[in-house]
C-alpha positions as CSV (number, residue, x, y, z in Angstrom):
1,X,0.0,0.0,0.0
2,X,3.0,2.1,1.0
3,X,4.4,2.0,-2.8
4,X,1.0,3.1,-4.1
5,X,0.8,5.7,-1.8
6,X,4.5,7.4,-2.6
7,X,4.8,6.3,-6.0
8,X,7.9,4.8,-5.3
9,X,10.3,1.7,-6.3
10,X,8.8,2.1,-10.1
11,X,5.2,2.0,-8.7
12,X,2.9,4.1,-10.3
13,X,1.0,6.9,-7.2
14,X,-2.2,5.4,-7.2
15,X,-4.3,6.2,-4.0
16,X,-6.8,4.3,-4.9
17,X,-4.8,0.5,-5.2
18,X,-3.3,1.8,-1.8
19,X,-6.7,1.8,-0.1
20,X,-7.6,-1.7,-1.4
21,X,-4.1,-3.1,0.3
22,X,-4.6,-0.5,3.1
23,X,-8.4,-1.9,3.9
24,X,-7.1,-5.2,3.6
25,X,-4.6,-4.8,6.6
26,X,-7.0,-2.7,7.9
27,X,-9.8,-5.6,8.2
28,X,-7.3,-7.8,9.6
29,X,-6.5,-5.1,12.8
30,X,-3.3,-3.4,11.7
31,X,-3.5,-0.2,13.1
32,X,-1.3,1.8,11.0
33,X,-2.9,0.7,8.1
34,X,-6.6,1.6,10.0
35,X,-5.2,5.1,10.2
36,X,-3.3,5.7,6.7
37,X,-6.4,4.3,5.0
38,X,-9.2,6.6,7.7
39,X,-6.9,9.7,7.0
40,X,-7.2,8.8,3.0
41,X,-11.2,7.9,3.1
42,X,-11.5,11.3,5.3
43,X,-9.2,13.3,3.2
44,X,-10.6,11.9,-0.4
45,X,-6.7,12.1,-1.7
46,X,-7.5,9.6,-5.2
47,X,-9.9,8.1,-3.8
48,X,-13.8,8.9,-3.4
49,X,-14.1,10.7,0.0
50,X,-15.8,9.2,2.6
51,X,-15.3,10.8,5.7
52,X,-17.6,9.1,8.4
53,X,-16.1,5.7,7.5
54,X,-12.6,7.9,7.4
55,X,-13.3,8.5,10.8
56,X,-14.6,5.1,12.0
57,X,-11.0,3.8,10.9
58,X,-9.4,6.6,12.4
59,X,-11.7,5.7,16.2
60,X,-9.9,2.5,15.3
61,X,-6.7,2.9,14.8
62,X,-6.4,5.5,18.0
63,X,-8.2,2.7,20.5
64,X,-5.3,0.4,19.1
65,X,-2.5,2.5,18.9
66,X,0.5,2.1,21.4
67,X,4.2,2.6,20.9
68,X,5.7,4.9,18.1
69,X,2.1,4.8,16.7
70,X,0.2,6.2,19.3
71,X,1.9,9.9,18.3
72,X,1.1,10.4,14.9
73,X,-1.7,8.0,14.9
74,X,-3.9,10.1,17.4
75,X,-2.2,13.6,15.7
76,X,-4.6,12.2,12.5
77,X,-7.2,11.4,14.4
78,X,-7.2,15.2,15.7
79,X,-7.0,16.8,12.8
80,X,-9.7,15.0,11.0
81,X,-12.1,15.1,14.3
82,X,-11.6,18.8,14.1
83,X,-12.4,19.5,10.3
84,X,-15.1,16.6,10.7
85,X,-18.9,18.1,10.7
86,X,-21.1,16.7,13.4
87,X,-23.1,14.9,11.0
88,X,-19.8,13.0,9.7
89,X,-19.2,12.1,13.5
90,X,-22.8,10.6,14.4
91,X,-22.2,8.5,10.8
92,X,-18.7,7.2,12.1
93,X,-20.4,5.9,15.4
94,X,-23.1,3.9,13.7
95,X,-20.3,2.6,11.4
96,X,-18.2,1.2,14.2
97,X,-21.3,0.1,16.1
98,X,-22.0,-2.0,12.7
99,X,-18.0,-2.6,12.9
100,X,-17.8,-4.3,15.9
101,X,-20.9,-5.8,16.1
102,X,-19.4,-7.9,12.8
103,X,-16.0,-8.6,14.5
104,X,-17.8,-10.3,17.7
């Protein structure tokens, strides 16, 4: 997802292949990848935005988050809480309700 996402080692930038790998990782409970790919959704960088299920990633990654992620995990979590309407918020909670009610 990374290579997608910096265009790098003669990968083509394409935001959009980087959230399919990201959501992947994402599904499986990697945290960093439940943040790069909430930020993206949230953001709408090449990819269709989608903020409430931005932020429901986002709520995900920062209740996992410990060590050298914690920082800038919960510094995009801010940022896109802040700029996020109240409407995007309430969607993000019904989201992670339907989230966790799959995982259990």
């Amino acid at each position: 997802a990374r290579l997608y996402m910096d265009g790098a080692a003669g990968v083509a930038k394409d935001n959009r292949q980087a959230a399919r790998w990201l959501n992947l990782a994402a599904e499986k409970g990697h945290v960093e990848s439940q943040a790069l790919l909430g930020h993206l959704l949230f953001a709408g960088e090449g990819v269709q935005p989608r903020r409430a299920r931005g932020l429901m990633w986002l709520t995900l990654a920062r209740e996992g988050a410990t060590g050298k992620a914690q920082e800038w995990v919960n510094a995009l979590y801010e940022q896109d809480m802040k700029a996020a309407s109240d409407n995007d918020r309430q969607v993000a909670l019904v989201y992670l309700e339907e989230h966790m009610k799959k995982r259990n």
